[in-house]
N, CA, C and O atoms as a Maestro MAE file, in Angstrom:
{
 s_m_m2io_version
 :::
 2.0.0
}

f_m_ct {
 s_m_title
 :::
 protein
 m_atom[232] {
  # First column is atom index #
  i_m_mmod_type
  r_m_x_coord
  r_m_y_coord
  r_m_z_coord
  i_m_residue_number
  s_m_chain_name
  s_m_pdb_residue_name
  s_m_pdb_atom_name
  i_m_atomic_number
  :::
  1 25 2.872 139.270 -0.129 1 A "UNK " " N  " 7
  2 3 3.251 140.647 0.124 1 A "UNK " " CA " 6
  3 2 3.767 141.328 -1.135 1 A "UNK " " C  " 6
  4 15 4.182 142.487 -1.113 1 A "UNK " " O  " 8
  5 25 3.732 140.568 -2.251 2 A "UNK " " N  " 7
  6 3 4.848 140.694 -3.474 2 A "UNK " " CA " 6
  7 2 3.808 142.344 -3.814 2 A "UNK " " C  " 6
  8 15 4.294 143.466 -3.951 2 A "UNK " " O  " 8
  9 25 2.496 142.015 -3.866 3 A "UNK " " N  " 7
  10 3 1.510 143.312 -4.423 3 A "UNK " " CA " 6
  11 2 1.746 144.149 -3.466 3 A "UNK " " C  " 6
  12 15 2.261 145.148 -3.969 3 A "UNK " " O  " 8
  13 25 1.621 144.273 -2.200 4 A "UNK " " N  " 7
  14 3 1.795 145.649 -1.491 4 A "UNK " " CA " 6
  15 2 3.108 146.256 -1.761 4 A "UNK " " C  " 6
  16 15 3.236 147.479 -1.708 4 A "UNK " " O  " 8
  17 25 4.202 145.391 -2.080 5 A "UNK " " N  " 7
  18 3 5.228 146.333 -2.693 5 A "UNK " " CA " 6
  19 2 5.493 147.019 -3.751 5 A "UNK " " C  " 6
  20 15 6.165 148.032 -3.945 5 A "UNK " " O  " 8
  21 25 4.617 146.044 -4.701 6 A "UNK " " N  " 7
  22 3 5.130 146.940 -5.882 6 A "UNK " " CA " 6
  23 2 4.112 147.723 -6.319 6 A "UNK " " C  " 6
  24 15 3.989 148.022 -7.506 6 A "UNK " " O  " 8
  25 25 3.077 148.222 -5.127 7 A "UNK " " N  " 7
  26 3 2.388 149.241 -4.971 7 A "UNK " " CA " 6
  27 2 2.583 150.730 -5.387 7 A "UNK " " C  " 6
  28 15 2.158 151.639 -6.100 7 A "UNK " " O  " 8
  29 25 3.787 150.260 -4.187 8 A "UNK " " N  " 7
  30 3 4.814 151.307 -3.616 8 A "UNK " " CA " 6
  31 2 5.927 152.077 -4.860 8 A "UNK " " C  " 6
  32 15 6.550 153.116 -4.640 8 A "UNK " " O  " 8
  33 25 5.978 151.364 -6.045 9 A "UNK " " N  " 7
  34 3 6.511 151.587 -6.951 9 A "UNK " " CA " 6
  35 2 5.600 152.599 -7.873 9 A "UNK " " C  " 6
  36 15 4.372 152.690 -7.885 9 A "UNK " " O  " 8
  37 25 6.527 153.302 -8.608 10 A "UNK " " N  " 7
  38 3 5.566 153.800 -9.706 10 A "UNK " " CA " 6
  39 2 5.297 153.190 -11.087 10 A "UNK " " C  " 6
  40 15 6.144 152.424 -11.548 10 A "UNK " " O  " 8
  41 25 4.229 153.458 -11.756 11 A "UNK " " N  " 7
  42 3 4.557 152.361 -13.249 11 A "UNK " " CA " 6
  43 2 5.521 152.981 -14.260 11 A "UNK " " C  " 6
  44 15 5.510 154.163 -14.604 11 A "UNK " " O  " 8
  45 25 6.472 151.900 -14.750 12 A "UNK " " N  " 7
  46 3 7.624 152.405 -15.919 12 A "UNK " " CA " 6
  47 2 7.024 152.832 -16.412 12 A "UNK " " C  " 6
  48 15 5.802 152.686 -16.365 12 A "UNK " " O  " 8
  49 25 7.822 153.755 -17.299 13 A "UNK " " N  " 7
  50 3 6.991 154.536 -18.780 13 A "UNK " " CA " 6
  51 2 7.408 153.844 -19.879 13 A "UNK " " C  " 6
  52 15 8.586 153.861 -20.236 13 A "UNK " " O  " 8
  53 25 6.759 153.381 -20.312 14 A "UNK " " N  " 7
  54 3 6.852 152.665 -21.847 14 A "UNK " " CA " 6
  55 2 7.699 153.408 -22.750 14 A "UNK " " C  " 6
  56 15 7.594 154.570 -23.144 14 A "UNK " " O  " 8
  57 25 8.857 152.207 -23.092 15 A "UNK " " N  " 7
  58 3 9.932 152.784 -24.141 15 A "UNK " " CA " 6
  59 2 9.830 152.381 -25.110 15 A "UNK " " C  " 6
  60 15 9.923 151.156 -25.030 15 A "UNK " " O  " 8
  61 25 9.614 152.837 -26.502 16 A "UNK " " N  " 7
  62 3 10.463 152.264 -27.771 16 A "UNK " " CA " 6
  63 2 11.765 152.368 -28.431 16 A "UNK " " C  " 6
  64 15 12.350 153.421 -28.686 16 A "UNK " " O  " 8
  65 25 12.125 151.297 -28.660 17 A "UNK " " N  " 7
  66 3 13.379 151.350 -28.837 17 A "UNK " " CA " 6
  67 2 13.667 151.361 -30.358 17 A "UNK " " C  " 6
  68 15 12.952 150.733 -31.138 17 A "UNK " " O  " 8
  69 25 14.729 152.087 -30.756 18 A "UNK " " N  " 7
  70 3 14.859 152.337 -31.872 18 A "UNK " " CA " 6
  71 2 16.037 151.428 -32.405 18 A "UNK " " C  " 6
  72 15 17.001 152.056 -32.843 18 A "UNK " " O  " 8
  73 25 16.101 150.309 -32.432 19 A "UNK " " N  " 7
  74 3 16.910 149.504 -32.857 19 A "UNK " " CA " 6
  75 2 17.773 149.600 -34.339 19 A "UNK " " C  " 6
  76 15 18.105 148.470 -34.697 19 A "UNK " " O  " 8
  77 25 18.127 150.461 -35.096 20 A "UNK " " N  " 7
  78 3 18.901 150.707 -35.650 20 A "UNK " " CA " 6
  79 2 19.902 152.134 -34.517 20 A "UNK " " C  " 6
  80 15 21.125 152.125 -34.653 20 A "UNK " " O  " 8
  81 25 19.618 152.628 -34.058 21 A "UNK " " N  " 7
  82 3 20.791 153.457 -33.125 21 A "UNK " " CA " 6
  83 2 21.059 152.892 -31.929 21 A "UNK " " C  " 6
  84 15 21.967 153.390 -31.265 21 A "UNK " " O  " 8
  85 25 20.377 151.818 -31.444 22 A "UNK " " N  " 7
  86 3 20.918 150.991 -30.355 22 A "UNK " " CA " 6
  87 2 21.930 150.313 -30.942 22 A "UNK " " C  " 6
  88 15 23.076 150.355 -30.493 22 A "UNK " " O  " 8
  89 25 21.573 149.591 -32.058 23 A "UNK " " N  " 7
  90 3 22.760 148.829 -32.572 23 A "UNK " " CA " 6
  91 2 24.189 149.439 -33.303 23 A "UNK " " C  " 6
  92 15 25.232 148.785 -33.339 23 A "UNK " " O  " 8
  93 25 24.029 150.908 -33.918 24 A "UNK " " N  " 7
  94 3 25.432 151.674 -33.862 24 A "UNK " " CA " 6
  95 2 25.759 151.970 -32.665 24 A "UNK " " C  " 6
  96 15 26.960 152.218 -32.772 24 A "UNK " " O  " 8
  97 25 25.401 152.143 -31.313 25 A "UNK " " N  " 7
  98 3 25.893 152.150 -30.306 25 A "UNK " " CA " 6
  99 2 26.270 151.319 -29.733 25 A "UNK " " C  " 6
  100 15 27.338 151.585 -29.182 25 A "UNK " " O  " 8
  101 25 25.773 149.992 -29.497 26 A "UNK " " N  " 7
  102 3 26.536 149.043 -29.230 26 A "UNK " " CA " 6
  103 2 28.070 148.475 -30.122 26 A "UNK " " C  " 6
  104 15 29.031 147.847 -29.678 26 A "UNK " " O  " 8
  105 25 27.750 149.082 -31.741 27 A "UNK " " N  " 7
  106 3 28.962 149.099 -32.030 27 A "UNK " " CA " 6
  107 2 30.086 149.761 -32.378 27 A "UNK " " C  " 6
  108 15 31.014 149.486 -33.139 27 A "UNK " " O  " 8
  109 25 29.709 151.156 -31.326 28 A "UNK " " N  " 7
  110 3 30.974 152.114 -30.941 28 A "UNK " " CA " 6
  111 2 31.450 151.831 -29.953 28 A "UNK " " C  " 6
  112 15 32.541 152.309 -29.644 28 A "UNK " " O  " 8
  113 25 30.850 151.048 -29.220 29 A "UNK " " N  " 7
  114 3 31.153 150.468 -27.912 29 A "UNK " " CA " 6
  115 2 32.007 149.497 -28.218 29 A "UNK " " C  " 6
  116 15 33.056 149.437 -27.577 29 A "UNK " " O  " 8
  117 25 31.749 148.577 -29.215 30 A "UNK " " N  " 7
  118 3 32.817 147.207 -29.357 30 A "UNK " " CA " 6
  119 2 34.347 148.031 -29.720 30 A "UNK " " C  " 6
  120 15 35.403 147.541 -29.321 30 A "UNK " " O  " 8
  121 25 34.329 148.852 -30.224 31 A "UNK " " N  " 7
  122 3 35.719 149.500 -30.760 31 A "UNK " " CA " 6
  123 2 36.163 150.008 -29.809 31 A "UNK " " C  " 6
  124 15 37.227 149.496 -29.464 31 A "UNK " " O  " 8
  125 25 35.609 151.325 -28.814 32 A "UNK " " N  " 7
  126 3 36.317 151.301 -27.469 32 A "UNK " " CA " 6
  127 2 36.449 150.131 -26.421 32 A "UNK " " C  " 6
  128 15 37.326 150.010 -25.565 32 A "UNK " " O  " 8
  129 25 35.595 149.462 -26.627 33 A "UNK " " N  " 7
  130 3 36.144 148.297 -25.564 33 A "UNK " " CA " 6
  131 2 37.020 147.283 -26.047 33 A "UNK " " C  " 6
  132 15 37.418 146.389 -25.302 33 A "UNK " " O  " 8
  133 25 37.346 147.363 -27.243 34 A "UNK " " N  " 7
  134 3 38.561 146.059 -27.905 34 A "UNK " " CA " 6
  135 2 39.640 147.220 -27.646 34 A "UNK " " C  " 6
  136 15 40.675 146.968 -27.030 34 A "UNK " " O  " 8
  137 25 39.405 148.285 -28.056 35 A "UNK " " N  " 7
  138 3 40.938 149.174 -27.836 35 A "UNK " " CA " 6
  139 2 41.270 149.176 -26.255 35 A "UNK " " C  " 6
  140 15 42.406 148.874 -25.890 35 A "UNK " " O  " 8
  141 25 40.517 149.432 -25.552 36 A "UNK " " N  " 7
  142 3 40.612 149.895 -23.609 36 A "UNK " " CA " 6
  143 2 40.997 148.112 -23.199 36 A "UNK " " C  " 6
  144 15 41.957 148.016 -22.434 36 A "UNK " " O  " 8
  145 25 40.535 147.137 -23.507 37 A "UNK " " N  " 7
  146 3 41.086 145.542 -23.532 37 A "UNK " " CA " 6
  147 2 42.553 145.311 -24.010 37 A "UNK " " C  " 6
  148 15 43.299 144.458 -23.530 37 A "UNK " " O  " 8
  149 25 42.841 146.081 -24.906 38 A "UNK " " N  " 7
  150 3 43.951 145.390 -25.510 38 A "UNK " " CA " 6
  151 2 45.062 145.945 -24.839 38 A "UNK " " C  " 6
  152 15 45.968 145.352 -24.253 38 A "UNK " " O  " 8
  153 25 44.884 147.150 -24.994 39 A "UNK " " N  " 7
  154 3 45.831 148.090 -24.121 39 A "UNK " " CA " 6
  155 2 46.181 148.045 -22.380 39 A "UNK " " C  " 6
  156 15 47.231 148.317 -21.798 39 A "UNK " " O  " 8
  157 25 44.968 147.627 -21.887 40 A "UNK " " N  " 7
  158 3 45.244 146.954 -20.721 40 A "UNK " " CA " 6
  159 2 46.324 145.866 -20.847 40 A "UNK " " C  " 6
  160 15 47.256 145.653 -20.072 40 A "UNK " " O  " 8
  161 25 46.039 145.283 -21.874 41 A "UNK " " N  " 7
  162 3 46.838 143.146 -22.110 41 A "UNK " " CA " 6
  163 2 48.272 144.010 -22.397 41 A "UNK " " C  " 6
  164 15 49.341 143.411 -22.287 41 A "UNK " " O  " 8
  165 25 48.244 145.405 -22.759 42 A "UNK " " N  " 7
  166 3 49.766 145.925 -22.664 42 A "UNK " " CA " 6
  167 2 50.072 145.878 -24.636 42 A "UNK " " C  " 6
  168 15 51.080 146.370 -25.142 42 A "UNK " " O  " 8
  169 25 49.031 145.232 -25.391 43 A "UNK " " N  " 7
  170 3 49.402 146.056 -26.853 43 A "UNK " " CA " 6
  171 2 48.862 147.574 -27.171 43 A "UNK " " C  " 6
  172 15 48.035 148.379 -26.744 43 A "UNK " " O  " 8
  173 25 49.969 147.434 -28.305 44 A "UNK " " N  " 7
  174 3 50.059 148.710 -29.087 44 A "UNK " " CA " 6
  175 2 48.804 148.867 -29.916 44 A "UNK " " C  " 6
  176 15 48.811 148.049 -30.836 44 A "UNK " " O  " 8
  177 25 47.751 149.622 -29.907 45 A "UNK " " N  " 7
  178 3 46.626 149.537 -31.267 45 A "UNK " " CA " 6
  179 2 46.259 151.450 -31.206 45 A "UNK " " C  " 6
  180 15 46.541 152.526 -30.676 45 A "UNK " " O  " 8
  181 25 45.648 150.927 -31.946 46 A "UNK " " N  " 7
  182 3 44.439 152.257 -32.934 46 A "UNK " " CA " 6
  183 2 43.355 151.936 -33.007 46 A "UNK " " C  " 6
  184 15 42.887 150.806 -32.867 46 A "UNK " " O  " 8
  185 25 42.663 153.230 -33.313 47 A "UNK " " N  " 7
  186 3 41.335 152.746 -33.638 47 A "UNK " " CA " 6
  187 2 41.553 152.162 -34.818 47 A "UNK " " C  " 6
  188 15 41.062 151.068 -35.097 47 A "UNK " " O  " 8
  189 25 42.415 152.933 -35.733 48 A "UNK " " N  " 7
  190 3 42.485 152.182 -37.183 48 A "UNK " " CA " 6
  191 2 42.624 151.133 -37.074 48 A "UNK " " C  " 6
  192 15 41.875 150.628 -37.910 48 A "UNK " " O  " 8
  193 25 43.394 149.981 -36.282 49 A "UNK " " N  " 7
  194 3 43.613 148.492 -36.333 49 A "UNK " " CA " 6
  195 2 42.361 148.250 -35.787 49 A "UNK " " C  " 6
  196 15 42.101 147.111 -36.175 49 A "UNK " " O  " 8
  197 25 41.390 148.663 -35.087 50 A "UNK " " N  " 7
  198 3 40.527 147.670 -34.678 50 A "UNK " " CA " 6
  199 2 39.176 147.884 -35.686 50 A "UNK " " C  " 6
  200 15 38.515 146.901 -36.021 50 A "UNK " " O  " 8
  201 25 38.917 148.891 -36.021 51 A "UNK " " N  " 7
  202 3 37.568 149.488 -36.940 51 A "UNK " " CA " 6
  203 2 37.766 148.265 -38.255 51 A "UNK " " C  " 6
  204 15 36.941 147.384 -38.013 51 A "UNK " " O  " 8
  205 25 38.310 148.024 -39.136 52 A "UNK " " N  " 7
  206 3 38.417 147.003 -39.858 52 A "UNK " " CA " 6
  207 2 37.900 145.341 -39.151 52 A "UNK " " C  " 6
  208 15 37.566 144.441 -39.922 52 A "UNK " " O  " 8
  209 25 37.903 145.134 -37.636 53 A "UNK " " N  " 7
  210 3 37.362 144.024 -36.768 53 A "UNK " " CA " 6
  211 2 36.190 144.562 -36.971 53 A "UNK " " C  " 6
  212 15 35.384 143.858 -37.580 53 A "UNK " " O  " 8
  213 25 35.818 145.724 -36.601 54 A "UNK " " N  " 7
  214 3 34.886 145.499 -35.773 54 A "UNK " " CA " 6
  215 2 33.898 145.630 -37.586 54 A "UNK " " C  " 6
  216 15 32.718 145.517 -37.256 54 A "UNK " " O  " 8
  217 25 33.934 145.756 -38.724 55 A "UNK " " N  " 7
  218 3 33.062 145.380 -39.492 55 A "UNK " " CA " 6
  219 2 33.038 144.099 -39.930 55 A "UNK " " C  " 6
  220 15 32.023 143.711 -40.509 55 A "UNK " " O  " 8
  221 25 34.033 143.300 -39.755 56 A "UNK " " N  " 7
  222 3 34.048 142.074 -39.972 56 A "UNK " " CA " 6
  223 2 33.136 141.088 -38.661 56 A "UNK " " C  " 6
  224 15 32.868 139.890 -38.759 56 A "UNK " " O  " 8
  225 25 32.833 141.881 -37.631 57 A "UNK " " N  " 7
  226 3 32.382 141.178 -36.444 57 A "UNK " " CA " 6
  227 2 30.584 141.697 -36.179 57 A "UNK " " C  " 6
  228 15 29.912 141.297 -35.228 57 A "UNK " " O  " 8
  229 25 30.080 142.648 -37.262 58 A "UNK " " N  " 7
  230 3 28.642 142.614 -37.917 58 A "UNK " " CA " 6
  231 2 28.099 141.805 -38.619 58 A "UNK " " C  " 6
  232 15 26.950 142.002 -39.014 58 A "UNK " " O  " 8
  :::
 }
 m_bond[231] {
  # First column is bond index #
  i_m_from
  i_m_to
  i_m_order
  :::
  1 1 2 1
  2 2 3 1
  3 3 4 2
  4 3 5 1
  5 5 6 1
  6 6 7 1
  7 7 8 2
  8 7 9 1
  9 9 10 1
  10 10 11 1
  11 11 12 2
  12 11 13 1
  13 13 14 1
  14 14 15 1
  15 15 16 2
  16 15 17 1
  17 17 18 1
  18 18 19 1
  19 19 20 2
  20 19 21 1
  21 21 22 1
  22 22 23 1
  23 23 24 2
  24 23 25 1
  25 25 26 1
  26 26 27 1
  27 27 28 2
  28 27 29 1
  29 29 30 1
  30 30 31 1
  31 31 32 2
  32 31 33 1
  33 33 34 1
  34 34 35 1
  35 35 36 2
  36 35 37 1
  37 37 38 1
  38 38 39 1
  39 39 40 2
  40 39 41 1
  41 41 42 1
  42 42 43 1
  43 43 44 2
  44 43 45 1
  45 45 46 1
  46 46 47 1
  47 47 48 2
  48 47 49 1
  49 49 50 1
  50 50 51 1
  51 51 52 2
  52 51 53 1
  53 53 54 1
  54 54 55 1
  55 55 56 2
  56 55 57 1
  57 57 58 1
  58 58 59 1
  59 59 60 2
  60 59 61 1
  61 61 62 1
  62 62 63 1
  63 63 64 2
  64 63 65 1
  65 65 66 1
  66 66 67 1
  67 67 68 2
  68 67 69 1
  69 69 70 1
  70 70 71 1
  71 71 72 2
  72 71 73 1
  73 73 74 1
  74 74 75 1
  75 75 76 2
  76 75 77 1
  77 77 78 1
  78 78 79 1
  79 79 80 2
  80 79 81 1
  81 81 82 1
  82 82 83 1
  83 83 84 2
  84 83 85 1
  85 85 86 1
  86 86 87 1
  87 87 88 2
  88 87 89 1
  89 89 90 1
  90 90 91 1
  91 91 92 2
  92 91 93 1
  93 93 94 1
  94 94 95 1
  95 95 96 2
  96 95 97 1
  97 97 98 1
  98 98 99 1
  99 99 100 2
  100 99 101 1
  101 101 102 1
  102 102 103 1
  103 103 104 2
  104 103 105 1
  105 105 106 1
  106 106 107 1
  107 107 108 2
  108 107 109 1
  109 109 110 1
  110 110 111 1
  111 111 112 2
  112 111 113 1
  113 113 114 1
  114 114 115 1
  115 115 116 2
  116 115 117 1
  117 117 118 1
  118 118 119 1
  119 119 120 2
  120 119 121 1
  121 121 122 1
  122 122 123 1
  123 123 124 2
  124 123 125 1
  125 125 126 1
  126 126 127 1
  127 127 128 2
  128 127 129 1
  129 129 130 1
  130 130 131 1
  131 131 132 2
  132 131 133 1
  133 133 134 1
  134 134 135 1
  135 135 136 2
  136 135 137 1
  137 137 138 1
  138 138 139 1
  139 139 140 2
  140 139 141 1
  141 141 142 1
  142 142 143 1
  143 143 144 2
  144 143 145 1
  145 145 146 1
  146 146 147 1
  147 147 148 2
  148 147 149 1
  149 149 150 1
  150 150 151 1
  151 151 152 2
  152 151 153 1
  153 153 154 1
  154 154 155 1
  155 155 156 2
  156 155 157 1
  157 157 158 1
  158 158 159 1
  159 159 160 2
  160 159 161 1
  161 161 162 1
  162 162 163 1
  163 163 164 2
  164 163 165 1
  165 165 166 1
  166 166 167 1
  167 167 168 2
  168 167 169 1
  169 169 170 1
  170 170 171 1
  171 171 172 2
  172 171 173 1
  173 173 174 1
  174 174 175 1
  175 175 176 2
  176 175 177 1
  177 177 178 1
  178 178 179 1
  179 179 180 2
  180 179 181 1
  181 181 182 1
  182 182 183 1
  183 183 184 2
  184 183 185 1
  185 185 186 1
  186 186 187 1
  187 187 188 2
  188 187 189 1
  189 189 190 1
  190 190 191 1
  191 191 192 2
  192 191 193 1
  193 193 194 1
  194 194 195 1
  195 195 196 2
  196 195 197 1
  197 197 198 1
  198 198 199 1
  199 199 200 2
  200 199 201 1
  201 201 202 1
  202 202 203 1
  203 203 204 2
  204 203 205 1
  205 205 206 1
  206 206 207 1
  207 207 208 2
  208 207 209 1
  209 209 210 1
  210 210 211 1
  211 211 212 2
  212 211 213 1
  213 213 214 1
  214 214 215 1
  215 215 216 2
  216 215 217 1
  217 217 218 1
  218 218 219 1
  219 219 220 2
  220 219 221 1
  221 221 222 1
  222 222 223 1
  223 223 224 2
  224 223 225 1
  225 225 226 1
  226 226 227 1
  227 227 228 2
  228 227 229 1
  229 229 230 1
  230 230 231 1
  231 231 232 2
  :::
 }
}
């Protein structure tokens, strides 16, 4: 039955991905998510304390 369903679907549209701006986005993401983490755990930070990680973690 697997074909009559995915009949029913339409076909994806083919993406290219531009892998140099996926990867600055994934690493604006590491800096808000180490800051929104830490601050939850109840420390004090900045972006300034974490931006110095997060080039050491490229």
């Amino acid at each position: 039955m697997r074909e009559s369903i995915i009949a029913h679907f339409p076909e994806q549209p083919h993406q290219t991905i531009d892998i140099q701006t996926y990867m600055a986005e994934v690493e604006d993401k590491y800096v808000t998510d180490a800051y929104q983490s830490l601050s939850i755990e109840g420390y004090r930070v900045t972006r300034e304390l974490i931006e110095p990680l997060n080039s050491t973690h490229s």
